[in-house]
DRENMAR-747318 format. One line per field, with one value per residue: residue number from 1; residue in one letter; x, y, z of N, C-alpha, C, O in turn. Coordinates in Angstrom, 3 decimals. Layout:
// DRENMAR-747318
k: NUM;...
r: A;...
n.px: X;...
n.py: Y;...
n.pz: Z;...
ca.px: X;...
ca.py: Y;...
ca.pz: Z;...
c.px: X;...
c.py: Y;...
c.pz: Z;...
o.px: X;...
o.py: Y;...
o.pz: Z;...
// end
This chain:
// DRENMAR-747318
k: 1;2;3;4;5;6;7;8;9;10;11;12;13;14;15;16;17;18;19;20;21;22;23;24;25;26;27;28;29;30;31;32;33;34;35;36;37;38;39;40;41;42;43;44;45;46;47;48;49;50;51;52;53;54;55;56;57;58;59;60;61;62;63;64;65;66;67;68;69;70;71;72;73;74;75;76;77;78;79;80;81;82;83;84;85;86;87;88;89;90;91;92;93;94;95;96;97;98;99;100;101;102;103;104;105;106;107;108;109;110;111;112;113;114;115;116;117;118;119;120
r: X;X;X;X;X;X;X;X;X;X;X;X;X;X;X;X;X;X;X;X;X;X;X;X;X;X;X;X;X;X;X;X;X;X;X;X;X;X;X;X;X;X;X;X;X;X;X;X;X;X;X;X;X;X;X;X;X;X;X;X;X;X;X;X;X;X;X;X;X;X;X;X;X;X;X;X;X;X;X;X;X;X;X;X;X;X;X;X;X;X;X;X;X;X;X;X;X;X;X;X;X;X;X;X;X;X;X;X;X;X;X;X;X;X;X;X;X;X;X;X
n.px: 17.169;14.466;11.925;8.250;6.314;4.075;1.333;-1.672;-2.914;-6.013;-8.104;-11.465;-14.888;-17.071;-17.210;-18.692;-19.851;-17.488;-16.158;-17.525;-16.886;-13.574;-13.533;-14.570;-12.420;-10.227;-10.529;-11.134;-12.052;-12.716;-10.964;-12.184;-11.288;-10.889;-9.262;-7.999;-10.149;-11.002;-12.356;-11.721;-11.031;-8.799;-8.247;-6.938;-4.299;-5.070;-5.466;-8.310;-9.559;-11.886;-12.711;-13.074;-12.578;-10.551;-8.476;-8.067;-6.523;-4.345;-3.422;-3.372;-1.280;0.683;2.251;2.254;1.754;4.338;5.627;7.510;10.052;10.484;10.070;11.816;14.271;13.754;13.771;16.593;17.621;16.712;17.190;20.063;20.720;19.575;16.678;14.160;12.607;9.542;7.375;6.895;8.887;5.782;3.598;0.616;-2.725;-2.140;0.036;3.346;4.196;6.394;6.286;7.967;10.266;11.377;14.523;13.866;11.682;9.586;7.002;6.264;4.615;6.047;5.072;5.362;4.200;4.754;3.980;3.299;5.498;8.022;10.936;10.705
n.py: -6.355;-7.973;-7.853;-8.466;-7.876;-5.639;-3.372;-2.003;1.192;2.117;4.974;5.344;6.663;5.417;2.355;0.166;-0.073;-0.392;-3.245;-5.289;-5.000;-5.236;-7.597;-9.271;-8.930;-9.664;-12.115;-12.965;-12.756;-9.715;-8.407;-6.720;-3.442;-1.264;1.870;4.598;6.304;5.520;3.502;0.285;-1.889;-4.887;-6.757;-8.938;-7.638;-4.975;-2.405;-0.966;2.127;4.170;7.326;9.891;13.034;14.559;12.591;11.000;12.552;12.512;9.864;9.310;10.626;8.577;6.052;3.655;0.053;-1.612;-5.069;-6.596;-8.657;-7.802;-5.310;-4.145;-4.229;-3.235;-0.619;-0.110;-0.553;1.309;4.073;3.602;3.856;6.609;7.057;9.052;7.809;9.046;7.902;5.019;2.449;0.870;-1.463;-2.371;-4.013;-6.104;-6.450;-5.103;-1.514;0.982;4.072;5.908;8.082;8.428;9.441;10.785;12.126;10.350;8.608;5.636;2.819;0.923;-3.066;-5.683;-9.241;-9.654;-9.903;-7.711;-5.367;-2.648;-4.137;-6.768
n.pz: -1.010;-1.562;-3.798;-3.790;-5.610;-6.906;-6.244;-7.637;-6.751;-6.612;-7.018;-5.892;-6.882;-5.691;-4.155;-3.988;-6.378;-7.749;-7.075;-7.938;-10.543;-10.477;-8.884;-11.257;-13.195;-12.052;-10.932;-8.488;-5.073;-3.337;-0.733;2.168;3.813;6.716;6.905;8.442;7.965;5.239;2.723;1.824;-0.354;-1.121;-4.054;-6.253;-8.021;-7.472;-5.623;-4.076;-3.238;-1.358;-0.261;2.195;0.270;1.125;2.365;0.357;-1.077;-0.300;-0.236;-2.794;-3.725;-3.221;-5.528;-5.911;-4.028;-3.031;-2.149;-0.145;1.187;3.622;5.500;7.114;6.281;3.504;4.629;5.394;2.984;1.094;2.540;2.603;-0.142;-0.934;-0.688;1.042;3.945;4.463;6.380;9.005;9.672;10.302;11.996;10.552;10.429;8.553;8.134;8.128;6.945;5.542;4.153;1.429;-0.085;-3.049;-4.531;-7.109;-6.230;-6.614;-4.764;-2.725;-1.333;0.921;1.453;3.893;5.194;7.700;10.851;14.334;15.166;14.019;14.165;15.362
ca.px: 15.743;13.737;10.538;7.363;4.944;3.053;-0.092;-1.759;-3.695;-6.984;-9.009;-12.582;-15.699;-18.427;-16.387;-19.520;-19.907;-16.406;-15.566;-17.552;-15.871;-12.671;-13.462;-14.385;-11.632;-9.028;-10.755;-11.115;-12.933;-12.424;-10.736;-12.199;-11.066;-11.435;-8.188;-8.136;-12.061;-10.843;-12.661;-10.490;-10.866;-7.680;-8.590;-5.686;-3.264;-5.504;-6.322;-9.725;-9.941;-12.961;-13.598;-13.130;-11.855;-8.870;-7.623;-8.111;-5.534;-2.799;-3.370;-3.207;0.361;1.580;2.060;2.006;2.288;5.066;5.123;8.689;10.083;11.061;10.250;13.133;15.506;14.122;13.945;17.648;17.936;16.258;18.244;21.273;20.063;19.159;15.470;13.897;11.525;8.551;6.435;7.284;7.921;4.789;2.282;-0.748;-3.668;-1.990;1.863;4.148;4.570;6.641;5.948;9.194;10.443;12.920;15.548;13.487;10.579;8.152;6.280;5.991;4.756;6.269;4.805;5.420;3.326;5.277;3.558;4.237;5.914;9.466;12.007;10.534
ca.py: -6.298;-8.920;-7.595;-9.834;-7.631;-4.402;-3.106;-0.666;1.635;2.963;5.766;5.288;7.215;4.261;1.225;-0.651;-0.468;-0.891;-3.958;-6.197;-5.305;-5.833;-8.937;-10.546;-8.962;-10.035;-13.376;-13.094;-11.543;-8.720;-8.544;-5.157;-3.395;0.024;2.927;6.284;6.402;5.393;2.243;-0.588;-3.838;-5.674;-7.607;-9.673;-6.464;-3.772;-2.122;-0.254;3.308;5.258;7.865;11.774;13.670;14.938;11.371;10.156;13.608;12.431;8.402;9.510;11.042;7.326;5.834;2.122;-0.251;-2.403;-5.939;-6.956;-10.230;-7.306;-3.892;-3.496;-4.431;-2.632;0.509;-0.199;-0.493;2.501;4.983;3.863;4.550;7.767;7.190;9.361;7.529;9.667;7.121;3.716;1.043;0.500;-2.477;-2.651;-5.469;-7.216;-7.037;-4.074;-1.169;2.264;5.010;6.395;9.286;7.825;10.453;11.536;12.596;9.279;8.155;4.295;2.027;-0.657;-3.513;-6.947;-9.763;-10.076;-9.586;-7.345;-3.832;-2.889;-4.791;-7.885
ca.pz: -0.728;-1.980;-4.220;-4.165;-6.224;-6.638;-5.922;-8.367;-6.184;-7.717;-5.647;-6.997;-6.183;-5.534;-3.700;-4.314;-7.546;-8.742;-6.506;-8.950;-12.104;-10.101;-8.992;-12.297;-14.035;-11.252;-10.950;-7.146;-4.127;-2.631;1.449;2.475;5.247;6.635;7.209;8.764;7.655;3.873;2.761;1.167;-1.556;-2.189;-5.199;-7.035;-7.998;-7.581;-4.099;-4.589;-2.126;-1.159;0.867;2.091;-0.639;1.965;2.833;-1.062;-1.597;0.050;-1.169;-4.234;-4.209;-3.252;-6.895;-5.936;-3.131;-3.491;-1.171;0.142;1.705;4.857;5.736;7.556;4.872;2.589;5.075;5.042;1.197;0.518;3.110;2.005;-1.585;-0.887;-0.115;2.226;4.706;5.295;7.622;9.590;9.383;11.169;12.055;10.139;10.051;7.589;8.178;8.310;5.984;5.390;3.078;1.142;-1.553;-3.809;-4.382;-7.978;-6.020;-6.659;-2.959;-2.688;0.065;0.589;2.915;4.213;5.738;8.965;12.055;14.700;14.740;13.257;14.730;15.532
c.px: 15.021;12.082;9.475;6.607;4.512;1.944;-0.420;-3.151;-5.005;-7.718;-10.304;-13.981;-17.112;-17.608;-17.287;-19.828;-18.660;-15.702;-16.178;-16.754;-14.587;-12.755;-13.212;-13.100;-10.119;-9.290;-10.607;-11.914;-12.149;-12.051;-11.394;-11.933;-10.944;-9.826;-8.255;-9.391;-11.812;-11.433;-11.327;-10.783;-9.373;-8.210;-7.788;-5.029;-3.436;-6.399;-6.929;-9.733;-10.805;-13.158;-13.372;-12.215;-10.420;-8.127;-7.373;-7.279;-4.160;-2.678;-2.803;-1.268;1.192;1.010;1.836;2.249;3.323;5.464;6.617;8.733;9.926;11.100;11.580;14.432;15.229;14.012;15.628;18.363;18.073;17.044;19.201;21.483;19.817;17.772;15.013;12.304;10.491;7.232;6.559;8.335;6.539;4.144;1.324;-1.814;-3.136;-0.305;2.263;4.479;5.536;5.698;7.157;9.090;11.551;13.508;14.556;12.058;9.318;7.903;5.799;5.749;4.714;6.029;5.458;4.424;3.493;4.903;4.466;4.618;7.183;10.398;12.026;11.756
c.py: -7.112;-8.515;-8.746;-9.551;-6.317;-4.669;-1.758;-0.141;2.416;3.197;5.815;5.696;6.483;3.027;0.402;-1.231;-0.448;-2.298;-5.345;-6.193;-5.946;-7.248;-9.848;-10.137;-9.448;-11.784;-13.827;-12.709;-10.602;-8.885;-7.145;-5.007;-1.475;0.809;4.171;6.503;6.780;3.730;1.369;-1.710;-3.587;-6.337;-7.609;-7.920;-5.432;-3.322;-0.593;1.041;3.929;5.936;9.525;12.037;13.862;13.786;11.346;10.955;13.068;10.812;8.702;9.806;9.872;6.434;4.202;1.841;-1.168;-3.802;-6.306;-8.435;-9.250;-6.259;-3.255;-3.805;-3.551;-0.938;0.957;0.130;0.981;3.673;4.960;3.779;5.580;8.287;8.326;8.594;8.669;9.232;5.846;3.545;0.833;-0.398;-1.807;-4.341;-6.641;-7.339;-5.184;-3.241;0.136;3.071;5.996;7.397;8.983;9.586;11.691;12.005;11.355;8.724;6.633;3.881;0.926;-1.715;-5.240;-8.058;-10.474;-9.602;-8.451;-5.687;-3.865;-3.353;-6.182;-8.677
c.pz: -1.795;-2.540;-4.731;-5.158;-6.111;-6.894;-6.829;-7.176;-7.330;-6.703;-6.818;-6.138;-5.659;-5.591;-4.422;-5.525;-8.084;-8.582;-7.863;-10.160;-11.534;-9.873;-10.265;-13.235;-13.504;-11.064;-9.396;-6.523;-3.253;-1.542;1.531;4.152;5.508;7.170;6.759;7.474;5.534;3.320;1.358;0.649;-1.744;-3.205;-6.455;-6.831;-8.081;-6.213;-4.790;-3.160;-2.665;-0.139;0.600;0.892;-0.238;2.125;1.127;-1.692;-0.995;-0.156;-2.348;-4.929;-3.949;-4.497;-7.207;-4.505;-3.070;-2.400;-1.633;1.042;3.459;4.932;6.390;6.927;3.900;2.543;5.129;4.017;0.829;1.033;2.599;0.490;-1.381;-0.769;0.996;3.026;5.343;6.742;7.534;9.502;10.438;11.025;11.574;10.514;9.577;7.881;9.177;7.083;6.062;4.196;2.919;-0.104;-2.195;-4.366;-5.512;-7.818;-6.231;-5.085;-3.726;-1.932;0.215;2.159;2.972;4.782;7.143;9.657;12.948;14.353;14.509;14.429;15.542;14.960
o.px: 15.106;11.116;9.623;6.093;4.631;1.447;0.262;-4.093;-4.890;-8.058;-10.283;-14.219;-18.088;-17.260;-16.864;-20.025;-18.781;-14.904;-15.431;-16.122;-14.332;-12.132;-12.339;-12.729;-9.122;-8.357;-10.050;-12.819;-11.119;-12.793;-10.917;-12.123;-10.926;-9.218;-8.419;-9.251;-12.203;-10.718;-10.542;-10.766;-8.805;-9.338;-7.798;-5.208;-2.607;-7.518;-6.478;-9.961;-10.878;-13.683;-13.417;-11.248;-9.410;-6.917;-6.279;-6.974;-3.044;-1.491;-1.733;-0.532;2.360;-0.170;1.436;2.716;2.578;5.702;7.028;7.778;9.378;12.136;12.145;15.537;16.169;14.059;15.965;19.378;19.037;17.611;19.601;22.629;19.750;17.500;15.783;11.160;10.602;6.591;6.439;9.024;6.863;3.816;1.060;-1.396;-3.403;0.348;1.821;4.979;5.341;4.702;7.476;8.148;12.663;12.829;14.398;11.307;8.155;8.878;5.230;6.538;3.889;6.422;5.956;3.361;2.836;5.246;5.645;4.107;7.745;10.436;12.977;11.786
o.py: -6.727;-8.813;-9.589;-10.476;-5.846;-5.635;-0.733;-0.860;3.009;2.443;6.130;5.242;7.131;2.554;-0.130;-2.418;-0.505;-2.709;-6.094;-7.123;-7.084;-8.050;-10.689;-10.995;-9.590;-12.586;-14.881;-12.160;-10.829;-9.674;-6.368;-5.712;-0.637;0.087;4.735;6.823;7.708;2.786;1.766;-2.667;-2.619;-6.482;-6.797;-7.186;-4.648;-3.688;0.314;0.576;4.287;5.463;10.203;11.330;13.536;13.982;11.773;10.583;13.369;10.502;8.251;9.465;9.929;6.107;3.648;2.676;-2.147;-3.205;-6.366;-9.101;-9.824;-5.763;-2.182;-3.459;-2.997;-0.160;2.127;0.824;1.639;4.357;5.975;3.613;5.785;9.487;8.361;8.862;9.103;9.877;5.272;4.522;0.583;-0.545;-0.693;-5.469;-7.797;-8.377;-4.533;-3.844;0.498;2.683;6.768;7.505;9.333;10.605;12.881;12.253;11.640;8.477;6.468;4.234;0.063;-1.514;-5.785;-7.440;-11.387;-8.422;-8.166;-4.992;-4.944;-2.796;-6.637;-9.905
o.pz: -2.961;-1.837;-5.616;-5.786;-4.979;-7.472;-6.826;-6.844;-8.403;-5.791;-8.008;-5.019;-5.280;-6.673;-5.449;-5.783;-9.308;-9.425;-8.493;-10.662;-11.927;-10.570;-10.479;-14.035;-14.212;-11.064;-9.089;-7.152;-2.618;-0.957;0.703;5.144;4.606;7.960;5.677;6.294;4.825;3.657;0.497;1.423;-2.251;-2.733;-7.380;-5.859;-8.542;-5.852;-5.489;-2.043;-3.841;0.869;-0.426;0.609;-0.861;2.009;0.761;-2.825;-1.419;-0.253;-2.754;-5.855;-4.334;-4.629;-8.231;-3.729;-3.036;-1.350;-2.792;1.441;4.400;4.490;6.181;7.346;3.328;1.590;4.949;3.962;0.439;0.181;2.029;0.073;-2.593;-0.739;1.956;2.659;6.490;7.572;6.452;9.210;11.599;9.847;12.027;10.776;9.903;7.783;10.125;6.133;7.223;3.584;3.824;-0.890;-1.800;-4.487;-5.239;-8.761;-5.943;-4.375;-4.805;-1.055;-0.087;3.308;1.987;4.840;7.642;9.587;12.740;13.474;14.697;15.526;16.178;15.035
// end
């Protein structure tokens, strides 16, 4: 499995006002985009969440996002590592991602930028 990169997730209570600092300290602009009524900045290596308290509770327990060459390789990887897949691979907006429990209890989600749903 081929790793491109992580994503540090940061859940923050005023999207609006944190997207500027991000920007200038990432040296980019923001993509925003909206999931299961959670608002969303990517910006460089830090995706920005806001919203219900209840969604922003169960974000929270995923500790990074981690960006692969292939969700389904590294849904592969991870099983036969001892991963447990809790959700996908599924299509998103932007590619394809899961959400996994590595054996010592850490939740990761790892995505790709391949179109499409798993098994394309």
């Amino acid at each position: 499995m081929e790793i491109l990169g992580a994503t540090l997730r940061v859940c923050v209570d005023d999207l609006e006002a944190s997207v500027p600092f991000y920007e200038r300290l990432a040296g980019g602009r923001a993509l925003r985009f909206e999931r299961g009524g959670v608002s969303v900045a990517a910006i460089g290596c830090f995706l920005l969440m806001s919203g219900p308290e209840a969604e922003l509770d169960v974000l929270r327990k995923v500790a990074a996002t981690i960006a692969v060459k292939d969700v389904d390789e590294a849904h592969r990887v991870l099983t036969d590592s001892g991963a447990h897949v809790l959700a996908g691979p599924l299509a998103t907006p932007v590619g394809r991602n899961l959400i996994a429990m590595h054996p010592d209890g850490a939740v990761y989600e790892y995505v790709d930028r391949r179109g499409g749903t798993s098994g394309d």
